[in-house]
C-alpha positions as CSV (number, residue, x, y, z in Angstrom):
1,X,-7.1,-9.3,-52.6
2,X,-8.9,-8.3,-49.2
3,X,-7.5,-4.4,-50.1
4,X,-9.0,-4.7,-53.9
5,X,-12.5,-5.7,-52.3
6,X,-12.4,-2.8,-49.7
7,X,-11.8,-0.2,-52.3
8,X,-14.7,-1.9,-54.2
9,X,-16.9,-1.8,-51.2
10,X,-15.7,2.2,-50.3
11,X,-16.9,2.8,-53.9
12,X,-19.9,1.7,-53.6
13,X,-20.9,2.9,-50.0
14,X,-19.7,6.2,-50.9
15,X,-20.6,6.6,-54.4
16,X,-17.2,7.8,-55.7
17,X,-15.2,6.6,-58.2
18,X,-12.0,4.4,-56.6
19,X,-9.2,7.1,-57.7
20,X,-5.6,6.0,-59.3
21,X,-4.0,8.0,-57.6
22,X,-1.8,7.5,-54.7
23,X,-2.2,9.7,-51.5
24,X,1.5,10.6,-52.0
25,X,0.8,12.1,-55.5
26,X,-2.3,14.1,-54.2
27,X,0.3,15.3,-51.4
28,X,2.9,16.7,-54.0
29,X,-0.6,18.4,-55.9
30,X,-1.3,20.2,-52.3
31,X,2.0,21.1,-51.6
32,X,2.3,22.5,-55.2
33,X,-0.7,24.7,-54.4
34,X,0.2,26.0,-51.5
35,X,3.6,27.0,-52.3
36,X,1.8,28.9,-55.5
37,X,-0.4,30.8,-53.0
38,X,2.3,31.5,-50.8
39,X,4.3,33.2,-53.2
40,X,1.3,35.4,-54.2
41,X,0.4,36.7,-51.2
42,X,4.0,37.4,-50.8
43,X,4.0,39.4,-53.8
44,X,0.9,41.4,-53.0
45,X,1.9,42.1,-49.7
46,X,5.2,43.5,-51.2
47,X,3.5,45.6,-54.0
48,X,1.2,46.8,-50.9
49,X,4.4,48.1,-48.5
50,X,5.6,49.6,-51.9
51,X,2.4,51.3,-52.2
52,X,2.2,52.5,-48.7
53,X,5.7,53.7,-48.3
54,X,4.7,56.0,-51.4
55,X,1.8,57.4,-49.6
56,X,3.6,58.2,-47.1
57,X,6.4,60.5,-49.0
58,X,3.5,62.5,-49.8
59,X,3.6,63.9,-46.2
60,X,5.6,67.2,-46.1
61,X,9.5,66.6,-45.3
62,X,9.0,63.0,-45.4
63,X,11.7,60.7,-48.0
64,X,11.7,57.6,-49.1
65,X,14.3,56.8,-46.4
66,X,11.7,58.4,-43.4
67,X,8.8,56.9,-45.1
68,X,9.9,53.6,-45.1
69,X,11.5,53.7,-41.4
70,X,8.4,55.3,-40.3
71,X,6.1,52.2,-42.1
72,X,8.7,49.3,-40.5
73,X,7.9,51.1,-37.2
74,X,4.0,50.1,-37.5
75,X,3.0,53.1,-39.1
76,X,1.6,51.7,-42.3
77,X,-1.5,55.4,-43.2
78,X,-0.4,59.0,-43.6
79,X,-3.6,58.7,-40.8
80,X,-1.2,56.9,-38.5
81,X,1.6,59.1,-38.6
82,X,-0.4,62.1,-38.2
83,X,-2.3,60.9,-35.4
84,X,0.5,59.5,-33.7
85,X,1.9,60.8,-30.2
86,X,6.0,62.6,-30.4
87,X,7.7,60.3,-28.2
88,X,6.3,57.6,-31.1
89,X,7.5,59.2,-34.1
90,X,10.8,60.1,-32.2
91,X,11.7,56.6,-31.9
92,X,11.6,56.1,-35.2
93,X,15.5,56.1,-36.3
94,X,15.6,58.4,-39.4
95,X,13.0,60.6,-38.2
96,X,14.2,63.9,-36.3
97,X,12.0,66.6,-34.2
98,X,12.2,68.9,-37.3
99,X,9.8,66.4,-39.1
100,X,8.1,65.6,-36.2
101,X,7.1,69.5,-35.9
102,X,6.1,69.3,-39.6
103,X,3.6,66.3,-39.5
104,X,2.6,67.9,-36.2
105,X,1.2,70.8,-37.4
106,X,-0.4,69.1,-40.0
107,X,-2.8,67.9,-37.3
108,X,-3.6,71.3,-36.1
């Protein structure tokens, strides 16, 4: 009874309709949401590595195996791997100082 007049009285204060919906139910619609968001972003941030991992094959003497070492290690532009330091790109496993002299003189 006492609940029944303080949803009335909420109503009323606060102008809004008195929903029939439980706050468990507007939990699952959330949750529901977010998930569907979730897995979006998680596609588009896959189709975006994809995307960058093909740039970077463009580079000379750079395959798919290289390119996606090289975009795991952090470098994610063709910008980045051209501007990066030796010792950098040497860490990479997969990438050897053959390449290395390749995307160097692409710099000079």
């Amino acid at each position: 009874m006492i609940s029944k007049f303080l949803s009335k009285l909420k109503s009323i204060l606060f102008k809004s309709a008195v929903t029939s919906e439980t706050p468990l139910k507007k939990e699952k619609k959330v949750a529901k949401s977010a998930k569907t968001k979730t897995k979006t972003k998680t596609k588009t941030k896959a189709a975006n590595s994809k995307k960058n991992i093909e740039t970077l094959t463009t580079l000379p003497g750079v395959g798919a195996k290289s390119a996606k070492a090289l975009y795991e290690a952090g470098f994610k532009t063709t910008k980045a791997v051209i501007a990066a330091d030796e010792k950098d790109l040497l860490a990479v496993s997969g990438v050897g100082i053959n390449l290395v002299k390749k995307l160097k003189s692409l710099s000079s």
